[in-house]
Phi, psi and omega in degrees: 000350182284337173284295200317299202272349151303322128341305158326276214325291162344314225242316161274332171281326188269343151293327153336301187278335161331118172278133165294170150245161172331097202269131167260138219247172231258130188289156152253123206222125183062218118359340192219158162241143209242120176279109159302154202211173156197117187232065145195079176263113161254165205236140164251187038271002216246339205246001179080028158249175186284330184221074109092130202309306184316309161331299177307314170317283192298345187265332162309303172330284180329321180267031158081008225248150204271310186222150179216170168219109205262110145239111191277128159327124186031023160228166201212354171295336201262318173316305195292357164264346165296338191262299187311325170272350149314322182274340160334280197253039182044061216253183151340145171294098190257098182284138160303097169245199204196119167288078181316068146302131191196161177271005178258343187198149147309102176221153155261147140210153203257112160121069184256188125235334153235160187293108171320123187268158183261352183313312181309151124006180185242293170315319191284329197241346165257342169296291278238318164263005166275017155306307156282056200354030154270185197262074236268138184234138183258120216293149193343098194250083168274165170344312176343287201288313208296324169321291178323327182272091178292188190286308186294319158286293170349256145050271188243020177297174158234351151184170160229172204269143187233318144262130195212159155324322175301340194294311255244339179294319178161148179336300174334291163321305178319286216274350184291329174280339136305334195268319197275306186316333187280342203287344201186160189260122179213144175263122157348339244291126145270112192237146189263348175063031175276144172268336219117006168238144154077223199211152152333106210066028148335274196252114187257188058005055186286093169288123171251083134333215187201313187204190177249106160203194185273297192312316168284331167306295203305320147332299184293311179271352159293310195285008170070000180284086161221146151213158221242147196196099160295164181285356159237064170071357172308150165261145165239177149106213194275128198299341165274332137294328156326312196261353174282314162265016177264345187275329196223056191041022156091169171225161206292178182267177152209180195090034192234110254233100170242138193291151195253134197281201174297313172305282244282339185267348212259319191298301212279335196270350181269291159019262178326313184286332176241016154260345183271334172286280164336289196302309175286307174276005160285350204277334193265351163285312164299344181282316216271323171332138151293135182279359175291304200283342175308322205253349214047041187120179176277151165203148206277000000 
């Protein structure tokens, strides 16, 4: 286990040392500040990612991003340390979700404080989190997916990610999340789903806010102020902000593929490297254990 955690260490100094970019603070554009945004970040230990709620932070920081939303599978604890240490170092704005898994179908939600139970409905997990005066978004809803959301979860969704990496898997995926997205006046969302491959904010969100607080974000998507910019610049999302940040030079695209640099591949790959060491020489150490020193001993 001493490789492992020599990896670790690795693996954090070279993240460290990636260089960022110039973090930039939230445009004004009319009425509003327009948030870069991402709300389906996973975090580990609980979600199969690499890195770590704090990790997530800063690396949404390092990637521009105004606001995020940390969602743990069927959970909200790991979220509330990540928000906590943001405000810690006066990171990003971090709302507490909860990535909702079940088997006919995926949702976020966003702006929680206690864990959505999965057991429900579709319908039944959007009463539940408009409880928590959050926000329900329907997590990449290719075909699959689509039985679960009735006329009753319709209804009372708020919105769904219409750019997600899977758009990007192949046409297909592209028109089913459209298609799902045509059904209803839903707020835009772009989410990057990250585990650890590609980065925070892949597929962003642009919120147009009233002011940066949990409370003005949340506001902005029941209300549909988001727009969405694919990588080769189509816009999506409310038509009149379309034309507001088309009035006031646009917003970058995103779903844009950036090459990694050496630190950044040397992190990910010690990383990797030192969860398959665990994983592998733990397994062979509990195999390898006396079951008497297993058990605390002989007994009489």
């Amino acid at each position: 286990m001493r490789v492992a955690a020599f990896l670790l260490l690795i693996a954090a100094i070279a993240g460290w040392l990636v260089p960022g970019k110039p973090v930039e603070g939230p445009r004004a554009m009319g009425e509003y500040v327009v948030l870069a945004g991402d709300f389906h970040l996973h975090m580990f230990p609980f979600d199969g990612a690499t890195l770590a709620p704090w990790d997530v932070v800063l690396e949404s920081q390092r990637r521009g991003l105004h606001v995020i939303a940390l969602t743990g599978h069927n959970q909200v604890s790991t979220a509330r340390v990540g928000r906590w240490f943001s405000r810690l170092i006066g990171g990003p704005l971090v709302l507490v979700g909860e990535e909702i898994i079940t088997t006919p179908y995926d949702m976020i939600a966003v702006g929680l404080e206690r864990t959505i139970d999965w057991h429900g409905t579709a319908a039944e997990s959007v009463a539940r989190i408009h409880e928590q005066n959050g926000v329900a978004i329907a997590a990449h809803p290719v075909q699959g997916y689509w039985p679960a959301y009735d006329e009753a979860a319709m209804r009372a969704l708020d919105g769904a990610e219409l750019l997600h990496p899977m758009a990007y898997a192949g046409p297909e995926f592209y028109a089913q999340l459209h298609e799902f997205y045509a059904r209803k006046p839903l707020t835009a969302i772009g989410s990057s789903d990250f585990h650890g491959t590609a980065y925070p904010g892949f597929s962003r969100t642009y919120v147009f806010a009233r002011e940066v607080s949990d409370k003005a974000v949340l506001e902005a998507l029941r209300e549909h102020r988001t727009v969405l910019v694919d990588r080769d610049g189509r816009s999506y999302g409310d038509p009149a902000l379309i034309r507001l940040a088309e009035a006031n030079g646009g917003l970058p695209r995103t779903g844009v593929i950036e090459e990694s640099g050496t630190w950044a591949v040397i992190s990910r790959i010690a990383t990797l490297a030192a969860m398959l060491v665990a994983v592998l020489f733990g397994f062979k150490s509990a195999e390898t254990t006396p079951r008497a020193a297993r058990s605390g001993g002989p007994r009489a």
